[in-house]
N, C-alpha and C positions, 0 to 999 in steps of 0.2 A: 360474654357481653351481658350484663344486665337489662332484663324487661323493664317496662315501663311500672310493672306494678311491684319492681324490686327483687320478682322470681326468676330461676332458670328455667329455662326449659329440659324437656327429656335429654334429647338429644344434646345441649349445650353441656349438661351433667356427662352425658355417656363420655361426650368428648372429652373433658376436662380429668374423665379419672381414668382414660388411656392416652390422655399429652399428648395428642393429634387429634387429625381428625376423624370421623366416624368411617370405618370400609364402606367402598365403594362396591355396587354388583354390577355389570352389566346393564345396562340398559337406565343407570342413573340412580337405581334406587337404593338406599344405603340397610344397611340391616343390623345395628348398633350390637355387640354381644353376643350375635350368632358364634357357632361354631365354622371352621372354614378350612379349607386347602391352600396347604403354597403353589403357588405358582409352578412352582417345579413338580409338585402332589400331581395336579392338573395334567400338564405334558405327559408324566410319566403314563401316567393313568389311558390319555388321550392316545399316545404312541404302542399301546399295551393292547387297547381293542382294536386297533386299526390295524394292527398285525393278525389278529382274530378272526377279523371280516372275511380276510378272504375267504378261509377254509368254511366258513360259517353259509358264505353264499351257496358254493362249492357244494355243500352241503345239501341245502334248501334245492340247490338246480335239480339234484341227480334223487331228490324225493317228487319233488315236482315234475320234473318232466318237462323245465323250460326254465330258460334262464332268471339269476336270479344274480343281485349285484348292493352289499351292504356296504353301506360307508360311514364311519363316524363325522359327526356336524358338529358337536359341541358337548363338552364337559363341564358341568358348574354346579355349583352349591345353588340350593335355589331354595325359597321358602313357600310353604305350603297356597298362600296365596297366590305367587306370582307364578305358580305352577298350573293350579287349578283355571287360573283365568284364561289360557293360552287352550284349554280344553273344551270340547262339545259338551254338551248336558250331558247325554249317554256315550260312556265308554265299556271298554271291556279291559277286564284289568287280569292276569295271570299272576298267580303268586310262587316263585322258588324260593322259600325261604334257605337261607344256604346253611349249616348242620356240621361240617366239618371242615377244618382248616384254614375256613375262615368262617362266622358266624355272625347273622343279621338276616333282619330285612331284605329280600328281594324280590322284584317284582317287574312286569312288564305292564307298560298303561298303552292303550292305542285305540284310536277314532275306531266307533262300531262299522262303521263304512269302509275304512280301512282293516276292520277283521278279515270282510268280505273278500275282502282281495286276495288275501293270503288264504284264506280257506277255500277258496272256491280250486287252486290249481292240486290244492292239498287232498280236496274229495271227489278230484277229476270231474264235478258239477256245475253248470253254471245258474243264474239266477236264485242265489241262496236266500235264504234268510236267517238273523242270528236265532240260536236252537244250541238245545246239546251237544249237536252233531256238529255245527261249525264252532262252537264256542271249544269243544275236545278236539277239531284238527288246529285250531290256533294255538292253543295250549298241548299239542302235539310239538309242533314248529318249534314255541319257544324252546319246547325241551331241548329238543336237537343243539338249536344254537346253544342253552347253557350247558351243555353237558361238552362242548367244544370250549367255550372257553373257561371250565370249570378244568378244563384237563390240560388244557395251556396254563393256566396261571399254576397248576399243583405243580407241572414241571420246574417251571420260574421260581416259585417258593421250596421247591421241595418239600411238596406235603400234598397230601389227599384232601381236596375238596368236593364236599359231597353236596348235590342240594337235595330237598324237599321232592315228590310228586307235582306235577303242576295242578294248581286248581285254578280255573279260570270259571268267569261272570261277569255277566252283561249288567252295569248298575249306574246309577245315575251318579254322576261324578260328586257331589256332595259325599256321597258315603264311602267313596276311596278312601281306603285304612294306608296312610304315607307314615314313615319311619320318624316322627317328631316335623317341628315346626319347620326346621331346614334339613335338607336332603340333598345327597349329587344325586342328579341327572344325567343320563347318557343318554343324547340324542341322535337315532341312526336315521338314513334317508335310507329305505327300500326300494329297489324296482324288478320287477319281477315283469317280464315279458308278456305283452296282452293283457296287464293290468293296471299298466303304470304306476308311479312313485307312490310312497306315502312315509311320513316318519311315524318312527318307535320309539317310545318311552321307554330306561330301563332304570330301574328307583333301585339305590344302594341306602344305607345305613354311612354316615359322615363315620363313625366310628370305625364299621366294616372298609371304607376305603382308605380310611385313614393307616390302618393294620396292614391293608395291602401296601399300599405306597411305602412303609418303614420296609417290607419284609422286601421290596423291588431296591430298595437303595436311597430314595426321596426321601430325606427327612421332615421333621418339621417347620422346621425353618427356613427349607428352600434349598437349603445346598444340596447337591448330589455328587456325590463320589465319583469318578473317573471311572473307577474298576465297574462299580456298581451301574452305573451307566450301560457300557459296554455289555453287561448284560441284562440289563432290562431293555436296553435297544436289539438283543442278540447281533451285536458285533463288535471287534476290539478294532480300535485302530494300530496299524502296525507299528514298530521303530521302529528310526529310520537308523541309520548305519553309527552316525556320531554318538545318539543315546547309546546304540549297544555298543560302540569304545568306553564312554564314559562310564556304564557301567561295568563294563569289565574293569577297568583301571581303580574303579572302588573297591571292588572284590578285594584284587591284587592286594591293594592300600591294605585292607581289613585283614588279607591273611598274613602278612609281615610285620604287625603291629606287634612289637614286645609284648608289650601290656598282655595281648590277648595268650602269644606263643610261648609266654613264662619259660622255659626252660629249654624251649627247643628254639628260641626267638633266632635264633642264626640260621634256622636251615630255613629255607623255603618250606613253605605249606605246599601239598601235593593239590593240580586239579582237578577236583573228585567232579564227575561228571554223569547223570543218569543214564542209562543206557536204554535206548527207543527202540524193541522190538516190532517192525511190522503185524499187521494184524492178520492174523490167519482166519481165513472165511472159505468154506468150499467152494469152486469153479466148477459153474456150467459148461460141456463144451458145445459146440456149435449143433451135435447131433442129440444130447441129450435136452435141449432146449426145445427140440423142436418135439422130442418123444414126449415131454411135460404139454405141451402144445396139444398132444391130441387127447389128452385128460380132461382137458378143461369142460368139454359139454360132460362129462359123467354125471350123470345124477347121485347124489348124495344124502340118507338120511339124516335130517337133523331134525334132534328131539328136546325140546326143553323140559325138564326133571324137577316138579317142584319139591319133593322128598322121597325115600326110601324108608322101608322098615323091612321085618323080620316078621314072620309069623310061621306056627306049631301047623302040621295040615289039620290037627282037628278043630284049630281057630279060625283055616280058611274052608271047610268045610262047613263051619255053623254060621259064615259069611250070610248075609240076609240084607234087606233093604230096610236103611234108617244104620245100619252096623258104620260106627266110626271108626277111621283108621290113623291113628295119630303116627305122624312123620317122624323125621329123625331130624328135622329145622325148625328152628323156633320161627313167629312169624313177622314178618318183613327182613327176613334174610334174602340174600339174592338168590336168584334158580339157577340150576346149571343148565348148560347149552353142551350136547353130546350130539357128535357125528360117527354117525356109525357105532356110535354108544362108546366112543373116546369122550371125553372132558376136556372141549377147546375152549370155554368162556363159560363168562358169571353174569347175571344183568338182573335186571328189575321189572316187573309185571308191570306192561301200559296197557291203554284201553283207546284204542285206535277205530273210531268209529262204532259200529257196535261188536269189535272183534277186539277179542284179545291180543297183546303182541309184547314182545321182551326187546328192553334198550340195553344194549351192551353196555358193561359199568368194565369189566375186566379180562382181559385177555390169558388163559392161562399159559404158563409157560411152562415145557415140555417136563423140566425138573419137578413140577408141583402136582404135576398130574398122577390120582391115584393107578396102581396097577392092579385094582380088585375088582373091580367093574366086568 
């Protein structure tokens, strides 16, 4: 529609060179030329953390010491204005840049009043105030929760995702570093026992979830595969008796087809069928379960190993103070975790209050375990 003064406007142009009208966001506001999710992007996305939460909460309860209950509220592309605005002045913002498997942008944003809540059951204290010490158990937590659903989506994808250390800071919401103009949001409700509710902001990269949502089955376009569903929901639904006639009667059709049996076209095709050995796993019996039963209080040492080396005894003989000892790991490799000076896990250096502490990254398994130790 032409102005009065003969011009178009922005928006009438934007319309005009995509033949509709301008997208719509939520809440009315249109955002001409953003980048954006299908619909189906969304859902997948949505039904992906919601399957997360539990273990997430599950998680957060049995470090706390009181219950703890996550739920996803909403998935959307949002642009850096109508993000900020829904914000207090002072936030505290956590950054997991994610590093492997999938790469971008990530980050938690949440009200500094709402830090409190989460720290205070985290450093068994009450009456906090934001500091190092609650700013490092928030950005403790976060860890926990992305290192859960960093290790559900690797499964999903088939691939290792790895994040960042967390760094968290208390800053006035103007200086939040957001991944470009538009970004999805993932908004969680919290409730944690004796502290009551509050939401959580978690800021992805549009590109990063756009990568995920292809590797889950979501296209771009919206459609989503049957199969692909099936398992980004983690379930199939079954056939029912008729589809599995019909498909056999195709089989049948396709193995009597001339065309295919060229020379052998008059005999029947044989039906070659896989053969499903049971899974063999050791049994407990009722008296050896309970002889495992009285193990359980043993006390056990476990040591975490930042490296080894080798040394002459007249090198550890001329050992002095200021004498460096270079390892046999380069540095930010994971440390080992040895019981009884076995090698059961690998994990990563945190800093948990003013104590050091190790986040399990990986489990070893009994085949990979050295026998030189």
């Amino acid at each position: 529609m032409m102005m009065s003064d003969g011009s178009l406007s922005q928006d009438e142009i934007d319309a005009l060179l995509m033949g509709d009208e301008p997208p719509e966001v939520p809440g009315g506001s249109s955002l001409p030329g953003r980048r954006d999710l299908s619909e189906a992007g969304k859902n997948a996305i949505f039904n992906l953390f919601t399957q997360i939460t539990g273990t997430q909460g599950a998680t957060l309860s049995g470090t706390m010491m009181m219950g703890v209950v996550i739920s996803v509220k909403q998935v959307d592309v949002v642009d850096r204005e109508q993000f900020l605005s829904k914000l207090p002045d002072e936030i505290v913002e956590i950054r997991l840049d994610l590093k492997s498997g999938l790469k971008g942008t990530h980050l938690f944003v949440l009200d500094g009043e709402d830090a409190l809540k989460l720290a205070s059951p985290m450093i068994g204290q009450d009456n906090l105030e934001l500091g190092g010490t609650t700013i490092g158990a928030v950005s403790e937590a976060m860890g926990q929760l992305t290192s859960i659903s960093a290790g559900e989506i690797g499964d999903r994808i088939n691939d290792t995702v790895l994040m960042n250390t967390p760094e968290g800071q208390n800053i006035p919401k103007a200086m939040l570093t957001l991944p470009g103009d538009s970004f999805v949001a993932i908004s969680y409700n919290v409730e944690i026992a004796d502290q009551g509710s509050f939401t959580l902001n978690e800021i992805f990269d549009i590109s990063t979830i756009q990568e995920l949502t292809e590797k889950l089955g979501a296209s771009s376009n919206g459609a989503v595969e049957s199969s692909d569903m099936d398992s980004l929901l983690g379930t199939k639904a079954p056939r029912n008796d008729d589809q599995s006639a019909s498909a056999g009667f195709q089989q049948t059709s396709l193995n009597m087809d001339p065309s295919i049996l060229g020379a052998n076209a008059g005999q029947l095709a044989p039906n070659v069928q896989g053969v499903q050995f049971p899974e063999l796993s050791p049994t407990a019996s009722t008296g050896e379960q309970r002889n495992i039963g009285l193990l359980m209080d043993v006390s056990m040492e476990l040591t975490v190993e930042l490296g080894r080396t080798k040394w002459r005894i007249k090198e550890i003989l001329g050992m002095g103070e200021g004498t460096i000892i270079e390892l046999d790991k380069l540095a930010g490799e994971p440390v080992d975790i040895l019981v009884n000076n076995n090698l059961i896990a690998r994990g990563e250096v945190v800093v948990i209050d003013e104590n050091f502490g190790v986040r399990v990254t990986e489990i070893v398994s009994t085949l990979d375990r050295p026998t030189d130790r």
